[in-house]
KOLVEXDO-887896 format. One record per residue: residue in three letters; z, y, x of N, C-alpha, C, O in turn. Coordinates in Angstrom, 3 decimals. Each point is the difference from the previous one (the first is absolute). Example, Ala and Ser with C-alpha at 12.3 -4.5 7.8 and 13.67 -1.06 7.14 Angstrom:
KOLVEXDO-887896
+--------+----------+----------+----------+----------+----------+----------+----------+----------+----------+----------+----------+----------+
! residu !      nc3 !      nc2 !      nc1 !     cac3 !     cac2 !     cac1 !      cc3 !      cc2 !      cc1 !      oc3 !      oc2 !      oc1 !
+--------+----------+----------+----------+----------+----------+----------+----------+----------+----------+----------+----------+----------+
!    ALA !    7.800 !   -5.690 !   13.190 !    0.000 !    1.190 !   -0.890 !    0.000 !    1.200 !    0.900 !    0.665 !   -0.019 !    1.036 !
!    SER !   -1.385 !    1.069 !   -1.386 !    0.060 !    1.190 !    0.820 !    0.730 !    1.090 !   -0.770 !    0.169 !    1.108 !    0.509 !
+--------+----------+----------+----------+----------+----------+----------+----------+----------+----------+----------+----------+----------+
This chain:
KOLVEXDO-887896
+--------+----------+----------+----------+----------+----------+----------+----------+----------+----------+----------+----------+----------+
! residu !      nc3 !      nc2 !      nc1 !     cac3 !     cac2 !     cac1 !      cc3 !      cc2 !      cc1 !      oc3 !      oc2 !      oc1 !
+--------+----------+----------+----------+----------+----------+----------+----------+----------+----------+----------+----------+----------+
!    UNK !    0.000 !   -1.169 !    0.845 !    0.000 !    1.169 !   -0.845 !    0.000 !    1.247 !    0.901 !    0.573 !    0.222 !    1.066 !
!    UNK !   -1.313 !    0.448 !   -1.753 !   -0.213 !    1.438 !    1.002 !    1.474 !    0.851 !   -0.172 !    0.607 !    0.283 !   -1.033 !
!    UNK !   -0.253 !    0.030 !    2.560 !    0.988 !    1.099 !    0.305 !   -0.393 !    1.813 !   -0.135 !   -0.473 !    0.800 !    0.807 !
!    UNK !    0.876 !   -0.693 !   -2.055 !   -0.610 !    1.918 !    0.428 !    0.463 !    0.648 !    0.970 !   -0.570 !    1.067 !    0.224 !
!    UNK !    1.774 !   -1.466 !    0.715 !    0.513 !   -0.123 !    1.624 !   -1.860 !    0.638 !    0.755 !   -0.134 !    0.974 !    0.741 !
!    UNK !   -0.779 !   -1.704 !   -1.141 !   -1.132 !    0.079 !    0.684 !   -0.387 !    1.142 !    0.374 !   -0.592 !    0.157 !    1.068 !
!    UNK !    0.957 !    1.139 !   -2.161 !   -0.702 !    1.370 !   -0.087 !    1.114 !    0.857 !    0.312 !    0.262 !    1.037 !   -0.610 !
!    UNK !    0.465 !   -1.567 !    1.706 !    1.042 !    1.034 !    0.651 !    0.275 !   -0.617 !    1.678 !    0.987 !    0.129 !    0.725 !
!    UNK !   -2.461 !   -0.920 !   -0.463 !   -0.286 !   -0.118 !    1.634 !   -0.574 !    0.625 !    0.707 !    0.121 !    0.031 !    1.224 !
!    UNK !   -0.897 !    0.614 !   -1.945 !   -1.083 !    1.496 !    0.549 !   -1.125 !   -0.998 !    0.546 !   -0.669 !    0.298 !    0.989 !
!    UNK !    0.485 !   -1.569 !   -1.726 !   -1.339 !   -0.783 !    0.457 !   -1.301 !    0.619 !   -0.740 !   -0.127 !    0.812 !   -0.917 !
!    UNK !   -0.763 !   -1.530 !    1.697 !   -1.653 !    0.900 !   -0.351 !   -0.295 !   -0.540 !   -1.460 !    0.449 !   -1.049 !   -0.462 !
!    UNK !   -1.055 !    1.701 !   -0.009 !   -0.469 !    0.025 !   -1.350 !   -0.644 !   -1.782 !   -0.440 !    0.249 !   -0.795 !   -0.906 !
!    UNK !   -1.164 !    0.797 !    2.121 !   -0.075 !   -1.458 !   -0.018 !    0.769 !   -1.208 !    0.294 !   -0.357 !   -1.112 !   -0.390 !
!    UNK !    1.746 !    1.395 !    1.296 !    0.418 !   -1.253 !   -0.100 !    1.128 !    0.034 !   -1.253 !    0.579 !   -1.069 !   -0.189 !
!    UNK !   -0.281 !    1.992 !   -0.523 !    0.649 !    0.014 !   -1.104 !   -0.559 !   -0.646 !   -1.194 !    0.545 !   -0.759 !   -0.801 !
!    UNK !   -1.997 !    1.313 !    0.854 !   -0.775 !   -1.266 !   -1.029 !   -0.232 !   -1.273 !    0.331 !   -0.398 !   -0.707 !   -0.926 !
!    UNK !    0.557 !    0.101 !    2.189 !   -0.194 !   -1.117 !    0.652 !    1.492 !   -0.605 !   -0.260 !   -0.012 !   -1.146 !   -0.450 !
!    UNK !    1.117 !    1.651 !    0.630 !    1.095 !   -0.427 !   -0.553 !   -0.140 !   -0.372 !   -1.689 !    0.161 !   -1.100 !   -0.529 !
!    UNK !   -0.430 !    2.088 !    0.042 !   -0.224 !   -0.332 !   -1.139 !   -0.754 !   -1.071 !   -0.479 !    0.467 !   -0.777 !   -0.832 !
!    UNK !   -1.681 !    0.660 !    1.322 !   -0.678 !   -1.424 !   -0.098 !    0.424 !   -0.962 !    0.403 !   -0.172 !   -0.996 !   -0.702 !
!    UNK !    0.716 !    0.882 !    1.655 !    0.645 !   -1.599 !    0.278 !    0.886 !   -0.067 !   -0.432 !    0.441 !   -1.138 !    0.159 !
!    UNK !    0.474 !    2.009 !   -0.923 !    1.306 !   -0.638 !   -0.968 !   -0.807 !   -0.459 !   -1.013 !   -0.153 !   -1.222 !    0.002 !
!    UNK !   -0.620 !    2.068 !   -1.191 !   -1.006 !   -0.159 !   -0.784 !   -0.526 !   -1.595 !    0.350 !    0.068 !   -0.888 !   -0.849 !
!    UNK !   -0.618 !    0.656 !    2.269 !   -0.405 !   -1.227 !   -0.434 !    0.873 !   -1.275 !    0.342 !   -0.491 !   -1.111 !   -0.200 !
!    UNK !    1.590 !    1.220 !    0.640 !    1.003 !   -0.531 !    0.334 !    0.844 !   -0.734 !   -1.889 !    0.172 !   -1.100 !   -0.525 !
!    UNK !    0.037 !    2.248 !    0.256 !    0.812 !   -0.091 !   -1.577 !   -1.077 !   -0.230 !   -1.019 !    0.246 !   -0.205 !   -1.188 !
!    UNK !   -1.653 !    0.255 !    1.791 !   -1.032 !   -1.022 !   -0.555 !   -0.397 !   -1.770 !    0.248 !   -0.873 !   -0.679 !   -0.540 !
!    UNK !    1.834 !    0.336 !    1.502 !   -0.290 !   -1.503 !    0.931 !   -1.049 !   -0.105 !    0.204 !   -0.627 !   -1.011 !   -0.319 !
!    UNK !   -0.058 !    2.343 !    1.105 !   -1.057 !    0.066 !    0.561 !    0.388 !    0.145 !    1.737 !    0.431 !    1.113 !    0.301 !
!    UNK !   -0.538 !   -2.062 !    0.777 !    0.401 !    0.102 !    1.499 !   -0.984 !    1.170 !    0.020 !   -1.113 !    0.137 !   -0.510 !
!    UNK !    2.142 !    0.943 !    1.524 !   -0.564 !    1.342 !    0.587 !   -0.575 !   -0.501 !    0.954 !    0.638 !    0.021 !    1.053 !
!    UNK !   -1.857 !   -0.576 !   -1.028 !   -0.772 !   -0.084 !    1.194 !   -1.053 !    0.991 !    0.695 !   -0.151 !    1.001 !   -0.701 !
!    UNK !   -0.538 !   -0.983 !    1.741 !   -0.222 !    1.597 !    0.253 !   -1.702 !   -0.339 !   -0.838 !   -0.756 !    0.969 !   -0.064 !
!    UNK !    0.207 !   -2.483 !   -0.592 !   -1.029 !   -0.192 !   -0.665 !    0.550 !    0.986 !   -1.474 !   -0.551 !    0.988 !   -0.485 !
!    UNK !    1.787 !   -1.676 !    0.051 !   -0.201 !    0.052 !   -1.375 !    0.714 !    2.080 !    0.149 !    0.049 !    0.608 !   -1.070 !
!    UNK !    0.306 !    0.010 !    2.117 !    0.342 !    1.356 !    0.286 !   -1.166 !    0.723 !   -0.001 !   -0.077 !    0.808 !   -0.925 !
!    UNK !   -0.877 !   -0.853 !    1.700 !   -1.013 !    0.572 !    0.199 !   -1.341 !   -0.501 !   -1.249 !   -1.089 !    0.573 !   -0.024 !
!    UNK !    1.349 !   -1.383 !   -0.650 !   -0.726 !   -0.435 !   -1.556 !    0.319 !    1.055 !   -0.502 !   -1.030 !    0.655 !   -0.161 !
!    UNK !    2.103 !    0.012 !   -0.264 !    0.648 !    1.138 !   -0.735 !    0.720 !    0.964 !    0.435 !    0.929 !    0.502 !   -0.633 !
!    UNK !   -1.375 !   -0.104 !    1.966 !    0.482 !    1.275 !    0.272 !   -0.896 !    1.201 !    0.460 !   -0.688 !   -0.034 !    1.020 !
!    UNK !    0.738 !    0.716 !   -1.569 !   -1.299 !    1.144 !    0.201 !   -0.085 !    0.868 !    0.917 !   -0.060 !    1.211 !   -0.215 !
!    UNK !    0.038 !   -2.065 !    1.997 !    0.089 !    0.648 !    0.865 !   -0.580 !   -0.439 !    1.163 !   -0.138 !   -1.192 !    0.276 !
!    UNK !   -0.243 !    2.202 !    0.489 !   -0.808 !   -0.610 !    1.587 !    0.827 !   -1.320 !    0.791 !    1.186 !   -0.237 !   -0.229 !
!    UNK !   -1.756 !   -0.311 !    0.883 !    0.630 !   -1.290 !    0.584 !    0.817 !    1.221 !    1.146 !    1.215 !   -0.136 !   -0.145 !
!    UNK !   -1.446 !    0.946 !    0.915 !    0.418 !    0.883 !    0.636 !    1.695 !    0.482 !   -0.825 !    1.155 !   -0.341 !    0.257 !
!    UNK !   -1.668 !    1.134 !   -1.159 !    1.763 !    0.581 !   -1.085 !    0.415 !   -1.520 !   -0.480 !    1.225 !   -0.044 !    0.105 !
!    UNK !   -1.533 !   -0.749 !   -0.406 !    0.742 !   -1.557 !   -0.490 !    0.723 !   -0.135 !    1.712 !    1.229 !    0.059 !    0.033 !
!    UNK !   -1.677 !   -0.165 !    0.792 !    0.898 !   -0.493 !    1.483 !    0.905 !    0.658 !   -0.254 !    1.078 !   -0.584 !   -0.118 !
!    UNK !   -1.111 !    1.759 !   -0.036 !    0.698 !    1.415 !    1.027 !    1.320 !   -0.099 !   -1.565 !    1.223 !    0.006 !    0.139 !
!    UNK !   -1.681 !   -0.056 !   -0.957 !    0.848 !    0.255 !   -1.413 !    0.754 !   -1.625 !    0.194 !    1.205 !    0.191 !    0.168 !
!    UNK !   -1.497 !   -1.551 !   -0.143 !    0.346 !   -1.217 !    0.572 !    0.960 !    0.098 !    1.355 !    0.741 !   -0.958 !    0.220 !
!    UNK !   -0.736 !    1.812 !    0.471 !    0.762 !    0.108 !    1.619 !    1.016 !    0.297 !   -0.305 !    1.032 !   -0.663 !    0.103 !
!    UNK !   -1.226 !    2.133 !   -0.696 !    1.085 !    0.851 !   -0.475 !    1.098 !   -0.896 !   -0.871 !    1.211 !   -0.115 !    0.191 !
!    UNK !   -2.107 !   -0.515 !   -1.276 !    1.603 !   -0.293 !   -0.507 !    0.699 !   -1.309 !    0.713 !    1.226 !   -0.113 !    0.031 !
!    UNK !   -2.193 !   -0.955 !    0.590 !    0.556 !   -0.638 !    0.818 !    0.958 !    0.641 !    0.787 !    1.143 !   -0.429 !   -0.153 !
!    UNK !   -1.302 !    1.395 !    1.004 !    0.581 !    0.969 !    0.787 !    1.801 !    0.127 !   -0.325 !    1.105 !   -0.012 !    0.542 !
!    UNK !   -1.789 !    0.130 !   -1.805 !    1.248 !    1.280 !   -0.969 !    0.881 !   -1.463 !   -0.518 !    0.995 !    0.317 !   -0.653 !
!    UNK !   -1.121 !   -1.427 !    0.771 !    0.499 !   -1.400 !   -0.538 !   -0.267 !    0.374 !   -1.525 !    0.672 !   -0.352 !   -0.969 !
!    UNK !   -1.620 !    1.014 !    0.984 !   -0.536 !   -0.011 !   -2.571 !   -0.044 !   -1.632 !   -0.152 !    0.500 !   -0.781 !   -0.810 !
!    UNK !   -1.308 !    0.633 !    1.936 !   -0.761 !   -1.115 !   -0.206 !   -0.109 !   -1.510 !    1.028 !   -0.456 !    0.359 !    1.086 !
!    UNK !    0.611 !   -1.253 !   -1.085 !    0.315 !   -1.080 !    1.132 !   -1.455 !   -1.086 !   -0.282 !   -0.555 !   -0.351 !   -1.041 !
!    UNK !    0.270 !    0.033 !    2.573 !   -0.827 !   -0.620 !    0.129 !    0.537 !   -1.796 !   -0.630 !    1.054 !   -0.574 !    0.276 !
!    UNK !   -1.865 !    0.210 !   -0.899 !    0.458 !   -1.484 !   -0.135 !   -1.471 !   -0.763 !    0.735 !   -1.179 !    0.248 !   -0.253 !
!    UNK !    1.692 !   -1.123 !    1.114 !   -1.268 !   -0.783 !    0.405 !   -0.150 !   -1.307 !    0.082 !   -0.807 !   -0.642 !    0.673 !
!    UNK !    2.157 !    0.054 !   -1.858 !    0.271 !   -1.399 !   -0.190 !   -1.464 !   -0.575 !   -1.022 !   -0.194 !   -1.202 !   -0.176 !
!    UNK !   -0.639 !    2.177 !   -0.360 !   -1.240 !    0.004 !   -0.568 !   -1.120 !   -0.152 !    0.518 !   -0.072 !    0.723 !    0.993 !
!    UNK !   -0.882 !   -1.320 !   -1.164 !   -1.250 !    0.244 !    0.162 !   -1.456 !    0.070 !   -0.759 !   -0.798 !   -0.860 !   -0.372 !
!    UNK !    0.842 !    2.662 !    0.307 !    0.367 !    0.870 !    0.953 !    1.220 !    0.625 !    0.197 !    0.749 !   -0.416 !   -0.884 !
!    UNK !   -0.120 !    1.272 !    1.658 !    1.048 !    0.182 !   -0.316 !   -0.057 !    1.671 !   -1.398 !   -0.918 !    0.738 !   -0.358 !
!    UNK !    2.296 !   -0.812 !    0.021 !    0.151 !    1.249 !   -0.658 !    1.208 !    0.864 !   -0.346 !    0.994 !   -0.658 !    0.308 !
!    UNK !   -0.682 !    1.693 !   -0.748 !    0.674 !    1.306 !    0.119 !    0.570 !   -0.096 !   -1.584 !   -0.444 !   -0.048 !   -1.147 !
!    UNK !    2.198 !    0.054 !    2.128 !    0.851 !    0.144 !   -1.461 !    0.461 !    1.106 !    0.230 !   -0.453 !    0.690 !    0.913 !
!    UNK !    1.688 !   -0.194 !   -1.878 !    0.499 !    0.973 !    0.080 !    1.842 !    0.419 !    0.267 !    0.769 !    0.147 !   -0.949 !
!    UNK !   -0.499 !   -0.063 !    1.885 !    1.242 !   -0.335 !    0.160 !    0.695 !    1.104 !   -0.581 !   -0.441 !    1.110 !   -0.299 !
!    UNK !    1.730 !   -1.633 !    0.169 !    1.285 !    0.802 !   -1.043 !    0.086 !    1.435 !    0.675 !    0.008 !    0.058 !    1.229 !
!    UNK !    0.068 !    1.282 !   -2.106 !   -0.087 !    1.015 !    0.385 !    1.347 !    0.419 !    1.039 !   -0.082 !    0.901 !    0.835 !
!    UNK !    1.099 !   -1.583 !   -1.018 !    0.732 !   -0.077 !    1.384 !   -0.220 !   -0.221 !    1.355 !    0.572 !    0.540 !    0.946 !
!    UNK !   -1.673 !   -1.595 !   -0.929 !   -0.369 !   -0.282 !    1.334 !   -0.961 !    1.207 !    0.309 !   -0.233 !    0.062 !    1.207 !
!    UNK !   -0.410 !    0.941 !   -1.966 !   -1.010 !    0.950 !    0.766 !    0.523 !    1.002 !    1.029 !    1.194 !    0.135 !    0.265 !
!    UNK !   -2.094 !    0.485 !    0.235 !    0.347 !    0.235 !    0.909 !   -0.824 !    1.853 !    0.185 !   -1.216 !    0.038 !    0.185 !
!    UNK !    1.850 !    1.032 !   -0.246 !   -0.753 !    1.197 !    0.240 !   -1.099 !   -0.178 !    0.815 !    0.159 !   -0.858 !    0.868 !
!    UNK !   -1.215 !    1.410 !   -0.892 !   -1.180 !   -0.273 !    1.069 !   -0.094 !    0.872 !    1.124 !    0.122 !    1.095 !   -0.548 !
!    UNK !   -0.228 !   -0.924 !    1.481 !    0.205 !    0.786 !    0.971 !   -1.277 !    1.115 !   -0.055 !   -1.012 !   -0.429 !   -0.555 !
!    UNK !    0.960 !    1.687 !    1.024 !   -0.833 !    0.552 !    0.304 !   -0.083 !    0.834 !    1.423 !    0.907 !    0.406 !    0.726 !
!    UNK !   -2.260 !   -0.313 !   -0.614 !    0.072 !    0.717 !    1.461 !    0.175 !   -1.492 !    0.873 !    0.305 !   -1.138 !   -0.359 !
!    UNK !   -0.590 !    1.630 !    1.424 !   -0.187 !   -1.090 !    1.570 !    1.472 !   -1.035 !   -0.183 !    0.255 !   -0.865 !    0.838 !
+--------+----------+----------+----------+----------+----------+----------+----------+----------+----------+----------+----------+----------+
């Protein structure tokens, strides 16, 4: 289930909708895979990485790779993490 936690990380416009989609397809028992992510997300493979890093980054989101392919859950808004900016 989506955390509104999300829209008080100062993340990019795109990985906030990318959060949003993989809860969306998560609380659909649809695996967030970066096939079934990029099927429905309306963005350059370029902003999908960079929006994908970030929340990895930020712990939004955890790699699972017990899958194949692997895919992107969403961890408890406790575990996130402010994102750093600057060097």
């Amino acid at each position: 289930m989506m955390d509104t936690q999300i829209f008080r990380l100062g993340l990019s416009v795109h990985a906030v909708s990318l959060y949003i989609l993989v809860c969306d397809l998560a609380d659909s028992g649809v695996r967030p895979t970066m096939d079934a992510i990029t099927g429905r997300f309306n963005a350059s493979k370029e902003e999908t990485d960079l929006a994908l890093a970030a929340l990895v980054g930020s712990k939004v989101l955890y790699p699972n790779d017990a899958g194949d392919p692997p895919s992107y859950h969403p961890n408890p808004a406790s575990l996130w993490e402010t994102p750093r900016t600057g060097p």
